[in-house]
DODREN-637747 format. One record per atom (N, C-alpha, C): residue in three letters; z negated, x negated, y negated. Coordinates in steps of 0.02 Angstrom, whole numbers, plus 50000, padded with zeros to 5 digits. Layout:
N
ALAZXY...
This chain:
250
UNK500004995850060UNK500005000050000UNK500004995649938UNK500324997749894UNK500704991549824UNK499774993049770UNK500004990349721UNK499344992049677UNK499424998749651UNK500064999749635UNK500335005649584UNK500145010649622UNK500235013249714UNK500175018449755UNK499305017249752UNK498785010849747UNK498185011749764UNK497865017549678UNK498255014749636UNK498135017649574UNK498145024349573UNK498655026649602UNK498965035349607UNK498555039149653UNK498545034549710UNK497805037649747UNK497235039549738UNK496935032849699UNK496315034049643UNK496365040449609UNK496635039849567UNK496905045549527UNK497095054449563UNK497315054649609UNK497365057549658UNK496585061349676UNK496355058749696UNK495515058749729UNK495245061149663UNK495085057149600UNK494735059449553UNK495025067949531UNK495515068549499UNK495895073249513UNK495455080749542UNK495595079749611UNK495425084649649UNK494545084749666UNK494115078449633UNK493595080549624UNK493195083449542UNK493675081649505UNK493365086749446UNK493695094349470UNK494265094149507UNK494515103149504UNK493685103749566UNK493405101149612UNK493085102449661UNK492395103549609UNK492035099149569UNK491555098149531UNK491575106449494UNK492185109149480UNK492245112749437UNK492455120849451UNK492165120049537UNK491745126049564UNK492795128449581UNK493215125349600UNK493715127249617UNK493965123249695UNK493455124349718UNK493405120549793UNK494185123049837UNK494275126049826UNK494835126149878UNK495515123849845UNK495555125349786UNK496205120649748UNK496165114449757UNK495445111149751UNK495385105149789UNK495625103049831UNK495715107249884UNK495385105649933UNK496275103549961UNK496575109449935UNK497365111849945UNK497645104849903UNK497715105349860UNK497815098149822UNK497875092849844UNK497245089649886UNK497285085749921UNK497615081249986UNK497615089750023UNK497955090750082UNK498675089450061UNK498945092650014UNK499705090949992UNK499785084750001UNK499315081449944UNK499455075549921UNK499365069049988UNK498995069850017UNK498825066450084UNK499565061950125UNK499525058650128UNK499875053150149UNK499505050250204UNK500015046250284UNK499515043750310UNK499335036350281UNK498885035450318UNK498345028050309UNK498255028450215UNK498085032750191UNK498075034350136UNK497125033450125UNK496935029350097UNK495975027150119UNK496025032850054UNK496085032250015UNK495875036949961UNK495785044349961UNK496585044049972UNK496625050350018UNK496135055550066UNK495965050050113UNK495705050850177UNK494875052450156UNK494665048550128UNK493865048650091UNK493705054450055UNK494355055649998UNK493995062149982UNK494065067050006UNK494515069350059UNK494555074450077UNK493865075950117UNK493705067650159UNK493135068350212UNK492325070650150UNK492485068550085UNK491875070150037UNK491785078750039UNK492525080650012UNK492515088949983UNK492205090950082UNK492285089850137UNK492085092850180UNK491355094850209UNK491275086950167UNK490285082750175UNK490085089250137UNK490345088850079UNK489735093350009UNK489615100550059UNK490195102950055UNK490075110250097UNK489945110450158UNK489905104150200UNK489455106250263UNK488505104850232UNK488355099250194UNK488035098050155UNK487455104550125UNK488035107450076UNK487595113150056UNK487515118150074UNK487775122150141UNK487705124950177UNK487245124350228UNK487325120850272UNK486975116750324UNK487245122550389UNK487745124950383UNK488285127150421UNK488405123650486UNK488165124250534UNK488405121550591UNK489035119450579UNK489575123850605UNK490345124450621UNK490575120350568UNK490285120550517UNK490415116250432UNK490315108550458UNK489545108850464UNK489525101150478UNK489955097450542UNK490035100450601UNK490475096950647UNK491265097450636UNK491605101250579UNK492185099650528UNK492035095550504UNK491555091950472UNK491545087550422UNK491435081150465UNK491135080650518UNK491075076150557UNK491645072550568UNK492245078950601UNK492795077050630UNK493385073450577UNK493275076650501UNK493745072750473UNK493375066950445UNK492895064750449UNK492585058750438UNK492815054550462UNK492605055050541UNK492955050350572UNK493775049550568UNK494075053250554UNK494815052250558UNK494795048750492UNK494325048350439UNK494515044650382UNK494005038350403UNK493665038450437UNK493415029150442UNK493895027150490UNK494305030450539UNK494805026250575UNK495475023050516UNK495565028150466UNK496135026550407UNK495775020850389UNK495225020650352UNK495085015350311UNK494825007950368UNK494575009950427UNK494585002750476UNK495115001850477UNK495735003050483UNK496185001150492UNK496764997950427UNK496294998850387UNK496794994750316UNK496334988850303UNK495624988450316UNK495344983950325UNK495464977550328UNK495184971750321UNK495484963350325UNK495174963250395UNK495604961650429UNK495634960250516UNK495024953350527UNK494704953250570UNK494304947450594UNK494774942450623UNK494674937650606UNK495004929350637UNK494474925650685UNK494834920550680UNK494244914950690UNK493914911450638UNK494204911650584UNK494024908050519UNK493604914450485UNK493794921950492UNK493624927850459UNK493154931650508UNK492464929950510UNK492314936150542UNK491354936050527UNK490844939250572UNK490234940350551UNK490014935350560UNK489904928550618UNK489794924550610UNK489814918650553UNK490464917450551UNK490874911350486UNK490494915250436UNK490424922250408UNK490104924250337UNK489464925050312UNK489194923050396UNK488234919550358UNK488124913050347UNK488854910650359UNK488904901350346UNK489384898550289UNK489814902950277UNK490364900750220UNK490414907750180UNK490494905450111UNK490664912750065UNK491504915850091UNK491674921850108UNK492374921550130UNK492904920650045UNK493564919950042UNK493834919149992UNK494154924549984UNK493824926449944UNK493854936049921UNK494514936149883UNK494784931249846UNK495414931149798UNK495994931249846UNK496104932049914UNK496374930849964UNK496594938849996UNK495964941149993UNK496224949950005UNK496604952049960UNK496894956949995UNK497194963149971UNK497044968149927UNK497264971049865UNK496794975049832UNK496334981249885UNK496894984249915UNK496914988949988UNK496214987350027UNK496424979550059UNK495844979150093UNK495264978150077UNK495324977349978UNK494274976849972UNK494364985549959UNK494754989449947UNK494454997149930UNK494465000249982UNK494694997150044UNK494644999250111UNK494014999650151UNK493344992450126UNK492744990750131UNK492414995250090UNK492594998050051UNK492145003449980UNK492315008250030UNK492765011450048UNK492895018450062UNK492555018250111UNK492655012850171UNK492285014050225UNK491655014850217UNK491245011950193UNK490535010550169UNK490565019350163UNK491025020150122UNK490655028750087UNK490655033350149UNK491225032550175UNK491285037350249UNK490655036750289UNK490755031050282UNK489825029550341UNK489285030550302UNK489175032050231UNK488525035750201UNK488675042350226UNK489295045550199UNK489275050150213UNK489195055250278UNK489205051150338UNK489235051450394UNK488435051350430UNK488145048550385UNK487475046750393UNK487175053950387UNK487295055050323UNK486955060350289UNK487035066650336UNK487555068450357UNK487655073850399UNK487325072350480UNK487345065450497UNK486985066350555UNK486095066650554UNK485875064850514UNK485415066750503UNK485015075550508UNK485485078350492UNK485455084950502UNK485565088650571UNK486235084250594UNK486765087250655UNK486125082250723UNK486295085550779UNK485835084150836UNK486215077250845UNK485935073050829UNK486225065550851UNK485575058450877UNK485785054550890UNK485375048650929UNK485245045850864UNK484425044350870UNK484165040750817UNK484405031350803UNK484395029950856UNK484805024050887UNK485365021750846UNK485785027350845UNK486395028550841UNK486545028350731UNK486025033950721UNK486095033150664UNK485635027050628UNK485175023550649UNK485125018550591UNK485445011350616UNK485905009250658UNK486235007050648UNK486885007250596UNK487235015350610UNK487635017050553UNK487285016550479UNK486745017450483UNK486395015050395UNK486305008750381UNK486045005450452UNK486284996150432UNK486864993050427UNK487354993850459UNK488034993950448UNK488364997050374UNK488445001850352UNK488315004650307UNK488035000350227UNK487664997950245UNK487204994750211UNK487524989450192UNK487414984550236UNK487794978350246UNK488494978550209UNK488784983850253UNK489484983450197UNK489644984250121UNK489074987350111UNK489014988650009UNK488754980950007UNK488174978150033UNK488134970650008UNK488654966050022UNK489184965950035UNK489874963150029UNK490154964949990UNK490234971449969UNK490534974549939UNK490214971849846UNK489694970749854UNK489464969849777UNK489654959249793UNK489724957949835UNK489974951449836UNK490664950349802UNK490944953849831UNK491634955049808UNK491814954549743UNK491364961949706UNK491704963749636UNK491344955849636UNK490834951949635UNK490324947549586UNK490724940449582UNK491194941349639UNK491754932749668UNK492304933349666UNK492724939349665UNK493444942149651UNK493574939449598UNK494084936249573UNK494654936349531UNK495064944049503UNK494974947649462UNK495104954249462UNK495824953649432UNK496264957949429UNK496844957149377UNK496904962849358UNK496694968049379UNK496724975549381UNK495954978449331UNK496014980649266UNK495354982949266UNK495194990649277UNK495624995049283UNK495834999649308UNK495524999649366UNK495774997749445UNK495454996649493UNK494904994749489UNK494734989949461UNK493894984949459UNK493514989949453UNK493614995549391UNK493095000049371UNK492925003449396UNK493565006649450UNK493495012449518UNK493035009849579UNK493185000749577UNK492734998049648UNK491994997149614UNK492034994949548UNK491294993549528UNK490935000049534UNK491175003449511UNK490575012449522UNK490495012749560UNK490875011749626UNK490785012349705UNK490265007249714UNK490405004549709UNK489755000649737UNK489015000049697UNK489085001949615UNK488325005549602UNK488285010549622UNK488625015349643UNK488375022149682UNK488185020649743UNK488565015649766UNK488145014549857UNK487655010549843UNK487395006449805UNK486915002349823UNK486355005849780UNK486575010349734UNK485945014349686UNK485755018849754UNK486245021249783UNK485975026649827UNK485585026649901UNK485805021649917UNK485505016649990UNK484565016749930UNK484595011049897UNK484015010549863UNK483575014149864UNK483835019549829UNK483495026049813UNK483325032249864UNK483575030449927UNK483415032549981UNK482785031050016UNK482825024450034UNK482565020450053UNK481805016350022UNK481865021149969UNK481155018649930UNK480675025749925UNK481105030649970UNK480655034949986UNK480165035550028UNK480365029650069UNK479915028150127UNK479375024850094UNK478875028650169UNK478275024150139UNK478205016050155UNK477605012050107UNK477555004950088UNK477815002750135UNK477175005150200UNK477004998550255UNK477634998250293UNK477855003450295UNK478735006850371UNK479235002650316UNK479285001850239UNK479894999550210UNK479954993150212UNK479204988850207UNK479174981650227UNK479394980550262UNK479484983450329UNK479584982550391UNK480374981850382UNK480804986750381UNK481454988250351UNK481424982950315UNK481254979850246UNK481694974350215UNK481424969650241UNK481074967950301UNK481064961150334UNK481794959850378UNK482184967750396UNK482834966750427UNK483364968050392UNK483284967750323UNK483774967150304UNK483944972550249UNK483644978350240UNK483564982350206UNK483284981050121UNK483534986450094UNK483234987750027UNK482934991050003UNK482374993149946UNK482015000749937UNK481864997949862UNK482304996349819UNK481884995049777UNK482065002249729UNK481745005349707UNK482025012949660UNK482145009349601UNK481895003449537UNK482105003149481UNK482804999849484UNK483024996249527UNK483644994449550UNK484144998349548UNK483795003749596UNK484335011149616UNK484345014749564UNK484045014949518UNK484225019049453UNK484555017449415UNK484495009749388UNK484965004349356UNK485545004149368UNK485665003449443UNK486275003449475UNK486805012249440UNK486585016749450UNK486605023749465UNK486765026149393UNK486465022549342UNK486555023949275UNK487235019549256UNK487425010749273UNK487815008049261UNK488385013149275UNK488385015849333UNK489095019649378UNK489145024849334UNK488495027249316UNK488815034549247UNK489005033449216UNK488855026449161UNK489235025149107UNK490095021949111UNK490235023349172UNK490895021949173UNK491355027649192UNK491225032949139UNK491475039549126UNK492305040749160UNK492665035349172UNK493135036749191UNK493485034449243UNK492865030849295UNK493105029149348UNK493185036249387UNK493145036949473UNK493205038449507UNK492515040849542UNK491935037249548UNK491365037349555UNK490785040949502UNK491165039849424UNK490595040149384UNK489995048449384UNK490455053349400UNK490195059249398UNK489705061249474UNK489885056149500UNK489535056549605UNK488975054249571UNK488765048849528UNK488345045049503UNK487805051149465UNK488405052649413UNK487715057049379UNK487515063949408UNK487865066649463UNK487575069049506UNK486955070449545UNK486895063549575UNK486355060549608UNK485845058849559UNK485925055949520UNK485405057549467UNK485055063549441UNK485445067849436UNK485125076449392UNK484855077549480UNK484875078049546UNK484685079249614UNK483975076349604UNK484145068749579UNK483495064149580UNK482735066349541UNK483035067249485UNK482675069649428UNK482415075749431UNK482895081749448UNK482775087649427UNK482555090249488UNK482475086749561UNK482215087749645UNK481655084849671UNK482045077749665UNK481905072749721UNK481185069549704UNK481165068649631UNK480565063549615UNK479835068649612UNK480165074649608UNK479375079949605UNK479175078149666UNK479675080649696UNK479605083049789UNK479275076349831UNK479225071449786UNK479185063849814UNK478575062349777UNK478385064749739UNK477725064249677UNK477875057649632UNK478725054349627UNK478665048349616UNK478715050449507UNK478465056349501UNK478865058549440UNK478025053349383UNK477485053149442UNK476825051449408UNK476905045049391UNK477435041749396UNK477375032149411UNK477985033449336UNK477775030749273UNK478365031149211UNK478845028249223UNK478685019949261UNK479195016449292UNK480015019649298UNK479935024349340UNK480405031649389UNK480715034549316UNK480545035849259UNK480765038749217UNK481345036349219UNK481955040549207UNK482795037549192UNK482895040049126
């Protein structure tokens, strides 16, 4: 896929999530589907998003195992545009050498963003759906892992595109604000435990992060961002009692 088709895609996706944001879910939804191309990661992600929200806010059985199913058909799109493992490229060589990120493909670092999102998003619904505990916090360490590459990337990339940059940078303060901010719901002693393997929980991080991604009003991400925020604020931090700590204030 050229830069110009990753651009139109972008654009594409945003698109059909302000008509979705804007309580016109099925023009969305139709929109999309038109527009859909295969091995299309952009493509493929939001459609698997608009499916998440409404199995999501429903909590719809038949909803959530639709949303399941095009998930996975969009983490097979985006594994598969992915930068392939070598012998020089793979998990080993990248806890010993920085990989040379100026070397990918624009494709294959928004291929690592999308995937990352498919597998939050994937998370989130199994959590709900009858699944192996096993099963899912590996997908959250995995998951995980891939946004901390992913913020490697934007931080070591050579960019030429700022257009793109701005669409991958929100992506990745929305995944790493949101992992954070998950994850710092847990309690002390169980989260220590978690960031001795690798994990994160820090919440002033995840807010920082979460606010950067809003103020970039015209990426692709920025409105998922302030989303999760008004959820955070106006839900999450009562329901969590974290509203007593000023710190938490956004």
């Amino acid at each position: 896929m050229s830069k110009m088709e990753l651009i139109a895609a972008a654009k594409d996706a945003s698109d059909a999530f302000y008509l979705y944001l804007d309580d016109k879910h099925e023009e969305a939804m139709t929109m999309i589907k038109t527009k859909a191309e295969p091995c299309n990661i952009y493509h493929a992600v939001c459609l698997g998003a608009m499916y998440s929200f409404k199995a999501l806010l429903t909590f719809d059985p038949v909803f959530i195992v639709d949303a399941l199913e095009v998930l996975k058909k969009a983490l097979d799109t985006c594994n598969s545009r992915r930068r392939k493992y070598t012998l020089t490229n793979n998990a080993i060589t990248k806890l010993i050498f920085t990989p040379k990120y100026d070397e990918y493909t624009e494709e294959e670092i928004h291929a690592e963003l999308c995937y990352a999102e498919c597998l939050m998003l994937q998370t989130g619904l199994m959590c709900i759906h009858d699944t192996s505990v096993l099963s899912l916090i590996f997908k959250v360490w995995k998951g995980h892992q891939i946004y901390k590459e992913c913020q490697q990337i934007l931080e070591l990339r050579t960019w030429n595109d700022e257009n793109l940059r701005g669409h991958y940078e929100s992506g990745v303060n929305m995944g790493i604000g949101t992992f954070n901010l998950c994850l710092s719901a847990i309690p002390a002693r169980y989260l220590r435990i978690l960031e001795f393997v690798g994990f994160s929980g820090d919440r002033q991080l995840a807010l920082e992060k979460l606010k950067l991604g809003l103020k970039q009003v015209n990426s692709l991400r920025g409105p998922l961002c302030a989303i999760i925020l008004i959820i955070y604020n106006l839900v999450a931090k009562y329901t969590l009692g974290t509203h007593r700590d000023r710190k938490s204030v956004v």
